[in-house]
C-alpha positions as CSV (number, residue, x, y, z in Angstrom):
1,X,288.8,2.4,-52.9
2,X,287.9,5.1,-50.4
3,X,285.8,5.4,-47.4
4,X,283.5,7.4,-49.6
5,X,283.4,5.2,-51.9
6,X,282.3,2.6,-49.4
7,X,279.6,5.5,-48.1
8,X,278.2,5.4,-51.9
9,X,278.0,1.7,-52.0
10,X,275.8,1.5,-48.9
11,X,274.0,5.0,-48.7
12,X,270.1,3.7,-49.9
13,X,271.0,0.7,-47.1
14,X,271.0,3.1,-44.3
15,X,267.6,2.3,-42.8
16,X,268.9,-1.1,-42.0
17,X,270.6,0.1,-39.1
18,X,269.2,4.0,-38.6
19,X,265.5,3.3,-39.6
20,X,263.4,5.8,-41.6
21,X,265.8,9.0,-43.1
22,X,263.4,11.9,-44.9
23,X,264.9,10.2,-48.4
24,X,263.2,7.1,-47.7
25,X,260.4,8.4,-46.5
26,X,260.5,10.3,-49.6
27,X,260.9,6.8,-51.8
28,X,257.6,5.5,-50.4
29,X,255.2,8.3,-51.1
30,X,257.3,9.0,-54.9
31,X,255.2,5.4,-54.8
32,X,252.0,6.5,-54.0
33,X,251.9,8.7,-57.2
34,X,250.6,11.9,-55.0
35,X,251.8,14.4,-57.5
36,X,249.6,17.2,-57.5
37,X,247.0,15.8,-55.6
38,X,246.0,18.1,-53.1
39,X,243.3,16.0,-51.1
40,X,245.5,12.6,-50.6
41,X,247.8,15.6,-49.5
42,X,245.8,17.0,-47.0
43,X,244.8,13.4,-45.4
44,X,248.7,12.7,-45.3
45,X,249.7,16.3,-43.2
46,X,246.9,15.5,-40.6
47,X,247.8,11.8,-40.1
48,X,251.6,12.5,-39.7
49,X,251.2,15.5,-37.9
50,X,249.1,13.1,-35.6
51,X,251.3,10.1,-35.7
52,X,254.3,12.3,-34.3
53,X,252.2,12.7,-30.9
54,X,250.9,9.7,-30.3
55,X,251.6,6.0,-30.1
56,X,250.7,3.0,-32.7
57,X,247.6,1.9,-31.4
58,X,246.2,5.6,-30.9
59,X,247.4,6.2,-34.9
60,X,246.0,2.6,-36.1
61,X,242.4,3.5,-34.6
62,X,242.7,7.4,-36.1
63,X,243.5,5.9,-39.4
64,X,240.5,4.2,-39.3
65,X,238.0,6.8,-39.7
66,X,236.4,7.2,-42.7
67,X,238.0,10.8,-43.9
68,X,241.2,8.6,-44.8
69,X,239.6,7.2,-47.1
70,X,242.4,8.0,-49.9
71,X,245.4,8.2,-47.6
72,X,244.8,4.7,-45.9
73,X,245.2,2.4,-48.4
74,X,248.1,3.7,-50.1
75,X,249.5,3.5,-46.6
76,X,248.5,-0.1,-46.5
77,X,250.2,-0.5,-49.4
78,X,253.3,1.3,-49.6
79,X,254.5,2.1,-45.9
80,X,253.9,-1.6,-44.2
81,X,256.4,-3.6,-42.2
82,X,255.1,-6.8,-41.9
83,X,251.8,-5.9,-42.5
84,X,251.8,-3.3,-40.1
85,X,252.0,0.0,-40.2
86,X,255.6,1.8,-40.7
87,X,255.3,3.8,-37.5
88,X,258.6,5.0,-37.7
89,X,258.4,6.8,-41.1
90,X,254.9,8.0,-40.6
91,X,256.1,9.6,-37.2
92,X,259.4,10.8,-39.4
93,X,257.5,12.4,-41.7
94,X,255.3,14.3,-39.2
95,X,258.1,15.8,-37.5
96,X,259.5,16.9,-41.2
97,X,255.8,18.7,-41.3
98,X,256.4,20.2,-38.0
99,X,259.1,22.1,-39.6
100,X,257.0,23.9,-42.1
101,X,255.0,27.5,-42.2
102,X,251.6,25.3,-42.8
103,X,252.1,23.9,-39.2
104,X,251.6,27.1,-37.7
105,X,248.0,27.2,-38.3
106,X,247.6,23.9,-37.4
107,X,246.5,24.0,-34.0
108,X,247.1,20.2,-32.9
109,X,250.6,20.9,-34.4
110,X,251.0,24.5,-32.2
111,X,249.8,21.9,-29.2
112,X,252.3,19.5,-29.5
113,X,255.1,22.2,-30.4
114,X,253.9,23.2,-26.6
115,X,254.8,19.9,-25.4
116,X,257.9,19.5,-26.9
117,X,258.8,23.2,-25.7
118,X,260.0,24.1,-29.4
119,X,259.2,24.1,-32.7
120,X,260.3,20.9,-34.4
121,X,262.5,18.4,-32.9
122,X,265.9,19.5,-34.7
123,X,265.5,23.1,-32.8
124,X,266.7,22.6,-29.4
125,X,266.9,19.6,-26.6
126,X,263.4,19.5,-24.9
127,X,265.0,21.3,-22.3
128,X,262.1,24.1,-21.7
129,X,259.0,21.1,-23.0
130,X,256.6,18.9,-20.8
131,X,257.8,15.2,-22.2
132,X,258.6,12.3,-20.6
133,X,262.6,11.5,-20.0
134,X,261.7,8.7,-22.6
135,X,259.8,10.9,-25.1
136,X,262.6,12.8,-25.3
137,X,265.2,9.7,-25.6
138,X,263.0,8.5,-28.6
139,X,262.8,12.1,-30.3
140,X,266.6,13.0,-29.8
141,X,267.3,9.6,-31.6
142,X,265.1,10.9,-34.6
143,X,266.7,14.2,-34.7
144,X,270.4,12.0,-34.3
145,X,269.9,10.1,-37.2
146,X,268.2,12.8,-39.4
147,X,269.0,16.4,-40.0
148,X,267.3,19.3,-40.3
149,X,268.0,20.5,-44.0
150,X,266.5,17.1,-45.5
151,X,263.8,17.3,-42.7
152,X,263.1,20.7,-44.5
153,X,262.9,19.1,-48.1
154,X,260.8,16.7,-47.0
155,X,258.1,18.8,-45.6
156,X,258.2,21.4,-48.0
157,X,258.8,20.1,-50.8
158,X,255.8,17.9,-49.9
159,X,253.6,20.3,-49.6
160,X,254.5,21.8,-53.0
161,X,254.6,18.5,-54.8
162,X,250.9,17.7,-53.7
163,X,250.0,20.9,-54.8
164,X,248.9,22.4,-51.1
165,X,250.8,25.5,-51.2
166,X,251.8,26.8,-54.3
167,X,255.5,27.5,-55.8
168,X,259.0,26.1,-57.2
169,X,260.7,23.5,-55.6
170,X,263.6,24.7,-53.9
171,X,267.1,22.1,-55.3
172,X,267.1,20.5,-52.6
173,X,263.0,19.8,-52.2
174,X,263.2,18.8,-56.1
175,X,266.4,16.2,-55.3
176,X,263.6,14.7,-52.7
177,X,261.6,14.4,-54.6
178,X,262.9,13.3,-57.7
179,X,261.7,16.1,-59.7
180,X,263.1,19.5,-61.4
181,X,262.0,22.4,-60.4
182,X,260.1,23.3,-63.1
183,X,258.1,20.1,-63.9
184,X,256.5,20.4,-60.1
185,X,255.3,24.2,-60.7
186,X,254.1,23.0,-63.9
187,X,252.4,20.1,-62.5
188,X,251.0,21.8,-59.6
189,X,250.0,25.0,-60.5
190,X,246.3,26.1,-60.5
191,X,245.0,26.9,-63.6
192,X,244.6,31.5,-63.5
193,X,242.1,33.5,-64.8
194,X,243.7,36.5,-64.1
195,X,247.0,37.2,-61.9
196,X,244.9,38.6,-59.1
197,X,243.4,35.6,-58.5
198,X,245.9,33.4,-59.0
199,X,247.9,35.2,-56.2
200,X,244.8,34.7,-54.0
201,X,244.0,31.1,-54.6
202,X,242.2,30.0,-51.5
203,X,244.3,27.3,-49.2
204,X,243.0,24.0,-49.2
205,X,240.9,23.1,-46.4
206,X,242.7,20.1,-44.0
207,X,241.1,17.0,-42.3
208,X,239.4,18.2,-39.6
209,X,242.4,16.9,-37.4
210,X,243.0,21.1,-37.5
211,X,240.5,21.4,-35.3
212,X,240.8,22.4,-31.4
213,X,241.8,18.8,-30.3
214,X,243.9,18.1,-27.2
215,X,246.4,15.4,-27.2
216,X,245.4,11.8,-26.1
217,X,245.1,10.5,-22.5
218,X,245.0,7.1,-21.2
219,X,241.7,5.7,-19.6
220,X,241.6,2.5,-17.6
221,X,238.4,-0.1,-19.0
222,X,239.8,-2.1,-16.1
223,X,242.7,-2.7,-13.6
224,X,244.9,-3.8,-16.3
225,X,243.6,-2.8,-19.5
226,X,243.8,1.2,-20.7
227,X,242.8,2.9,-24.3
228,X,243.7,6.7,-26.0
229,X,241.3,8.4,-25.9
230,X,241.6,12.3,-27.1
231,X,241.3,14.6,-24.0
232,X,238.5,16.6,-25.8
233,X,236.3,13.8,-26.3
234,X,236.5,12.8,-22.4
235,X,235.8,16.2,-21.5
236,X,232.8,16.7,-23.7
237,X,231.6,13.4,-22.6
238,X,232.4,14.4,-18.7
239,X,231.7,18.0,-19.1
240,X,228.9,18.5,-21.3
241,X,227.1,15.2,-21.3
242,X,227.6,14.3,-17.1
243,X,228.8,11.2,-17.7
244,X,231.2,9.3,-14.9
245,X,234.0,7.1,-15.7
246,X,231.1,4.5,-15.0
247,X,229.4,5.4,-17.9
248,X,232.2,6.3,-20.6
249,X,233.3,2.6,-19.3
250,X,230.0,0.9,-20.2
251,X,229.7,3.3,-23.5
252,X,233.2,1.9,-24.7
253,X,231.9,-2.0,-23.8
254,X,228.7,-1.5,-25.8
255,X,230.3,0.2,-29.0
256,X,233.6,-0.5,-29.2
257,X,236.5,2.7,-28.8
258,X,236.4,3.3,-32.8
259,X,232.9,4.3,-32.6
260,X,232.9,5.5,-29.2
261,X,235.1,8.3,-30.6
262,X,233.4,8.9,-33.6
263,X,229.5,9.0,-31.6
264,X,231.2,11.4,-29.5
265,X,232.5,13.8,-32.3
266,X,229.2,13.6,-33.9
267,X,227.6,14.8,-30.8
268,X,230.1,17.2,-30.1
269,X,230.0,19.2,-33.8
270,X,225.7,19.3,-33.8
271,X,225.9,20.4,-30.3
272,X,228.9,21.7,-28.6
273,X,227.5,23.3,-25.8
274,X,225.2,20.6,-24.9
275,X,221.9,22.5,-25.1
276,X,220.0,20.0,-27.4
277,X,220.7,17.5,-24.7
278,X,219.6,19.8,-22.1
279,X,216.7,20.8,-23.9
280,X,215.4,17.4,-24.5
281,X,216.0,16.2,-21.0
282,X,213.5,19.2,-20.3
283,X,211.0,18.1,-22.3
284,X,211.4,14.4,-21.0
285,X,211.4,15.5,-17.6
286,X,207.9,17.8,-18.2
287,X,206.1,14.5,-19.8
């Protein structure tokens, strides 16, 4: 018997000592039966994208909003350690996103691209990026025990075997996937009425996770205890509303950060600019 041979005997036991690898990750949403289903798609691009900038408290509270609706409990279901999530293939399969055309019009994804000083983490060293000397440690890792061909499948073939973008699987993407080829076009193909529009079939829309959003910062509750908060939400609430640290402080200890966040949001896609609040304010103050 050969060394190879040894290699063959142990290949699907990899993650016991390297973790997640795109081909597992692949193995766990082949579960999830996603085939074609652009929606439970687009939930799973905007939470990995997400997961791969943040940490697993920051991902556990974003998976709790209510536009997961379809994504979270398959993620319960299928990509749990211990009844928690699977941070490690969640963030994998982020970073497999970040190397796909879709990500470039996803501006968190453009953001953390920023961060990272490149594009995805298999294109350089983090040399020219704004991480932290352990940031980087914990995405070199990734990008050692992972390579940038199956990295490639993953994301893309993804992306086609939901049904987001449109198009054969490439061999490789179809191997991922467990598929040929042809079945995914078939499967995912939009019905055409003529072949104008079907070579103008509109994109679906994403989670709004696509939106303008900064990346999270830490805020101190108290001398020892902090929470994520996105940087967009503290400035709207610091900006636009007026609020001190004092108030945010006493906001978070009335409602809890979940709905903290989602208040916040609320207020800040009915009135960005803050003029209803000003307005009303006004009309208080004239009383």
């Amino acid at each position: 018997m050969s060394a190879q041979d040894v290699n063959n005997l142990l290949a699907d036991k990899l993650f016991q000592v390297i973790g997640s690898t795109p081909a597992s990750v692949a193995e766990a949403l082949r579960k999830m039966n996603l085939r074609g289903k652009r929606d439970a798609g687009a939930e799973f691009f905007a939470i990995a994208i997400f997961a791969s900038a943040v940490n697993k408290p920051t991902l556990e509270t974003f998976l709790a909003d209510a536009r997961f609706s379809i994504a979270r409990p398959l993620i319960h279901a299928v990509l749990q350690i211990q009844n928690r999530t699977n941070m490690t293939a969640i963030t994998l399969l982020g970073h497999c996103f970040l190397t796909t055309e879709m990500a470039k019009d996803v501006i968190f994804a453009k953001e953390f691209r920023k961060k990272m000083g490149q594009e995805h983490i298999w294109a350089g060293d983090f040399s020219s990026g704004s991480l932290s000397e352990k940031q980087k440690a914990i995405l070199m890792e990734k990008k050692r025990v992972s390579d940038e061909a199956s990295a490639k499948a993953l994301g893309n073939g993804f992306l086609k075997w939901t049904g987001i973008i449109s198009g054969s699987m490439t061999a490789a993407e179809a191997i991922m996937f467990g598929e040929t080829a042809q079945e995914v076009a078939r499967a995912i193909s939009p019905p055409s009425r003529s072949v104008a529009s079907s070579s103008h079939a509109p994109r679906p829309r994403l989670p709004s996770i696509v939106e303008p959003v900064a990346l999270p910062e830490t805020f101190a509750i108290t001398n020892t205890e902090t929470v994520s908060i996105p940087a967009d939400v503290l400035n709207y609430r610091r900006n636009i509303m007026g609020q001190t640290d004092e108030d945010i402080r006493d906001s978070i200890g009335r409602r809890g950060i979940e709905q903290f966040i989602t208040v916040t949001r609320s207020s800040m896609r009915s009135d960005p600019d803050g003029k209803k609040m000003r307005q009303a304010s006004s009309v208080m103050g004239a009383t």
